[in-house]
N, C-alpha and C positions, 0 to 999 in steps of 0.2 A: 491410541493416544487421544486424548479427550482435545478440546478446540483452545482451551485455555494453558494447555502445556503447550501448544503448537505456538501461541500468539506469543506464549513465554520465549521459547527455544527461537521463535523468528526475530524477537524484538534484541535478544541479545546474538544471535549470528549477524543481523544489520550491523550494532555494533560494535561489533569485532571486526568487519568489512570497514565499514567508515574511517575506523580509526587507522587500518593498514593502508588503507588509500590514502588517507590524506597525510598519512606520514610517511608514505614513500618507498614504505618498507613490503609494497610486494613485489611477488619475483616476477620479472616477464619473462623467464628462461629465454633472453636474448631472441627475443620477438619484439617486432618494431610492432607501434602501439597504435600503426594503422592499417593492423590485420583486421579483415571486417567481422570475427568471431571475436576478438579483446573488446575493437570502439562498440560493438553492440552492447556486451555486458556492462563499459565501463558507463555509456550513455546511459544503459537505465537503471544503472545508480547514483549517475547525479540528477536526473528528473527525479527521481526519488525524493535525494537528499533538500532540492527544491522547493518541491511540493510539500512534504512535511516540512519544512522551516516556515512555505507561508502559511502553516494552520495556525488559527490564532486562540489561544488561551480560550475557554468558556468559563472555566473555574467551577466545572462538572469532571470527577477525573477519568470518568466512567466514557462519557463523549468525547472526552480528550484521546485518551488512548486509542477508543476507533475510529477519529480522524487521522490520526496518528498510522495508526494499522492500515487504514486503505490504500494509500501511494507507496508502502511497504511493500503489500501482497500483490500489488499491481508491477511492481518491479519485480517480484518472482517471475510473474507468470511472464512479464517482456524477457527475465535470462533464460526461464526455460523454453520459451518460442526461438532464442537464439541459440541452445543448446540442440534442438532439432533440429537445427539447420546447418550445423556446423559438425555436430558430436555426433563421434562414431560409435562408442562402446555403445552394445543394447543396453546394458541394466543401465549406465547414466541416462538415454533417451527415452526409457520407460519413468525413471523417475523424474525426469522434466514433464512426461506427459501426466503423470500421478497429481505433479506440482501447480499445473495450469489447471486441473481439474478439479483439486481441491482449495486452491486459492480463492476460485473463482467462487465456489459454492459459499466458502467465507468471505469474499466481499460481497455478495449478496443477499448475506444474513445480515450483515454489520452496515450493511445500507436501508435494509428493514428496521435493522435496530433503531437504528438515526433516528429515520421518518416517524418510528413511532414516539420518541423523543421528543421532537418536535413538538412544538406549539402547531396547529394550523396556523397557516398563514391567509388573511383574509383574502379575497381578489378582487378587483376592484369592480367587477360587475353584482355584487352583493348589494343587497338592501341594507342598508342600516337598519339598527333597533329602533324600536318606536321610543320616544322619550317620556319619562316615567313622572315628567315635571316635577321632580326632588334635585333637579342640576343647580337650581339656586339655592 
């Protein structure tokens, strides 16, 4: 599966997640909701939903979406550190660990991407240009 069917398939299970939580309609199969395996996962999908609501607009749609994608893939990788820590079945704790390992790899690309993006940013130990006497 290429990186852009992943970013697809994640950006719409987020929202399919979002919208069952905040409308109330998942099941806690009669588990109170300060089991420390629910409040982990439920925690870091509202740092999620957080963090993505403060990214702010660039009006780039390209930088949009992976500022967008990073506090996404970063909440994977927080439910699959809590999925090892709580989950028992092997094949779900291997796909938690598959989850951290390849999230990770793409937020590391998509933080490359950014930088490269970027403008430099000057620092303030820099020399200014020499002035070309055309400012008047």
């Amino acid at each position: 599966m290429n990186i852009l069917t992943k970013l697809s398939a994640a950006v719409v299970a987020c929202g399919f997640t979002a919208s069952l939580v905040q409308a109330g309609t998942h099941d806690q199969g009669g588990l109170s909701t300060a089991e420390p395996d629910w409040s982990e996962l439920i925690a870091s999908m509202e740092q999620m939903h957080m963090a993505m609501g403060a990214v702010q607009r660039s009006g780039n749609s390209d930088v949009d979406f992976v500022r967008l994608m990073l506090p996404h893939h970063q909440a994977a990788i927080d439910m699959a550190k809590t999925q090892l820590l709580y989950g028992k079945d092997a094949q779900m704790r291997r796909l938690a660990q598959e989850i951290i390992t390849d999230q990770q790899l793409e937020i590391e690309l998509m933080q490359r991407w950014l930088k490269q993006c970027e403008p430099a940013q000057p620092t303030g130990n820099q020399t200014p240009a020499p002035k070309s006497g055309k400012e008047n």
